[in-house]
Every structure is written in C-alpha cells, then in structure tokens.
N, C-alpha and C positions, 0 to 999 in steps of 0.2 A: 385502316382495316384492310385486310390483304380479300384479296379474291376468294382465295381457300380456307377461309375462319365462318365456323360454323352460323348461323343467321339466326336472328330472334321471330320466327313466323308472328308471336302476338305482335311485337314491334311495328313489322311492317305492316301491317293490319291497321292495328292504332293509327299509326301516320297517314295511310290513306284514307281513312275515316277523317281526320281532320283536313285534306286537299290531295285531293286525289292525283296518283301518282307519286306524292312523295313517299308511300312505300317503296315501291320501285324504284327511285330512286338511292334508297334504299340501301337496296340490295343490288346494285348499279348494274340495273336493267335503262340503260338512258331511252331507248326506242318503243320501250313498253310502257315507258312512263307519260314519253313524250304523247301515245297514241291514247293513254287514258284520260292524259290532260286536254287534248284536243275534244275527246267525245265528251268532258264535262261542258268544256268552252260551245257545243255543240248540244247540247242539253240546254246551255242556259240562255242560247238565242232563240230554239224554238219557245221555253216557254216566254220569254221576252221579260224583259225590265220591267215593266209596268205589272206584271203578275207578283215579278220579283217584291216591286214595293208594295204591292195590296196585301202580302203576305207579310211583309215586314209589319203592315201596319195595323193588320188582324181582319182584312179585307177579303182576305183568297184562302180557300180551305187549301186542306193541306195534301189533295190530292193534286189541284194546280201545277206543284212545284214535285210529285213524284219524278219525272224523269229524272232530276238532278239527282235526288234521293236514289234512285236506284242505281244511276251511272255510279256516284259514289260509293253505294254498298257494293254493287260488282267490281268498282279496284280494289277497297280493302279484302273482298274474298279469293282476290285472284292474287293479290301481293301475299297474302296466306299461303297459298296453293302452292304460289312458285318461289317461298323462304324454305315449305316444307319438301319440296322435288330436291332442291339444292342440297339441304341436309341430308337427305335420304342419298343423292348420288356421291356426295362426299365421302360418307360412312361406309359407303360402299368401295369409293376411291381408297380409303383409307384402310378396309380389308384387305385388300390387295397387294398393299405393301408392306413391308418387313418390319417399321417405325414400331415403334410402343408410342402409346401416347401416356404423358403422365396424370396421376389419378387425381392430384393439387391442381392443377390447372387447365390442363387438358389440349394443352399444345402437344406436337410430335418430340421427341426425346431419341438420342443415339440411343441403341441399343446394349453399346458398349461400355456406355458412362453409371457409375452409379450412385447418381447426382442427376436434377432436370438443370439444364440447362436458362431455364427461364424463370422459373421461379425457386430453383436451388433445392428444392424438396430432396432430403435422402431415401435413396433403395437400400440402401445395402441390409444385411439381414444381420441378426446376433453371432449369426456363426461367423459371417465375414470380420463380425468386430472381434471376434474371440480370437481367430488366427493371427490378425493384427497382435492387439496385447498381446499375444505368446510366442510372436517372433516366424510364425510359418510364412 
C-alpha cells in the first residue's frame, strides 16, 4: 500500500479498538502508534494486574479498569481523525493536479490514454468508435 492510496477511517478505528495503536499503524503513523501503545502500557500499570484479574474474574467493576477503556477508545477516535485528515489532504492533493482518476477503480490515469492503465476500464466514447469503423 503506497503512501498516497486513499485510507479506510472505519478500518483504522476498528483496529485500534482491538490494540490500540494498530490503527496507526495502520495508516503508518509508527510514532503516533508507538505513543498510543505506550499510554495503553501506561494505563495498565496504574490500574495494576491484580484489578486486571479481579475483573477478569467478576471481582472489580467495570469502572476499575476505565483508564484502559478510555486510552483505547481515544486511539480508535484519534486513528479515525487522522485516516479522515489524510483523505481530506489527499483529495485536495489530487485537485491540484491534472491526473483524472478513473471511475472503476479510482487510481490516477494519463489523461492521454483512453484505457485505465490498472484496471483496463475503457473511455472512449461511441463517436471515437464510430470514426474508427469508418476509417477517419
């Protein structure tokens, strides 16, 4: 996956919902990942292991274990945030330049071909095909 292809915000949401940072990851953010992973690792010492297991074992309510819970809903909303920035500055990247992108896949396309290059989708239109059969 290149730098410059569009990102799935639910995705990386999802993914840091199940370990926080692997959105960011992601969306290879390594330093934003790395800093969400640390404040989880950092969450889970304050509340310490022993709350950890009274929880597991129906011991500890379920506010005990909130930090963790909120560090991890704040990566997924923040791996959200910044799949949706990324998109938004790309689209905007991609105004800027002369590219078409094609409507089948939605990669960049010469402007001069008319054919996609990636997934082979034709442009051409009925009149192009008409001049062909009749020799212009």
């Amino acid at each position: 996956m290149s730098a410059n292809s569009r990102k799935r915000p639910w995705l990386a949401a999802i993914l840091s919902t199940l370990a926080a940072g692997l959105g960011h990851l992601y969306l290879r953010r390594w330093r934003r990942a790395l800093g969400w992973i640390l404040l989880v690792i950092a969450a889970t010492y304050l509340v310490g292991p022993e709350t950890l297991t009274a929880y597991q074992a129906g011991n500890a309510n379920i506010w005990d274990i909130a930090p963790i819970l909120t560090t991890t809903a704040g990566a997924a909303f923040d791996a959200y945030v910044v799949a949706r920035v990324e998109n938004l500055k790309l689209r905007t990247k991609r105004d800027k330049t002369d590219w078409a992108t094609c409507p089948n896949c939605r990669k960049d396309i010469d402007p001069s071909l008319d054919f996609c290059q990636w997934c082979a989708a034709d442009f051409s239109t009925p009149e192009d095909d008409a001049n062909v059969d009749s020799g212009q």
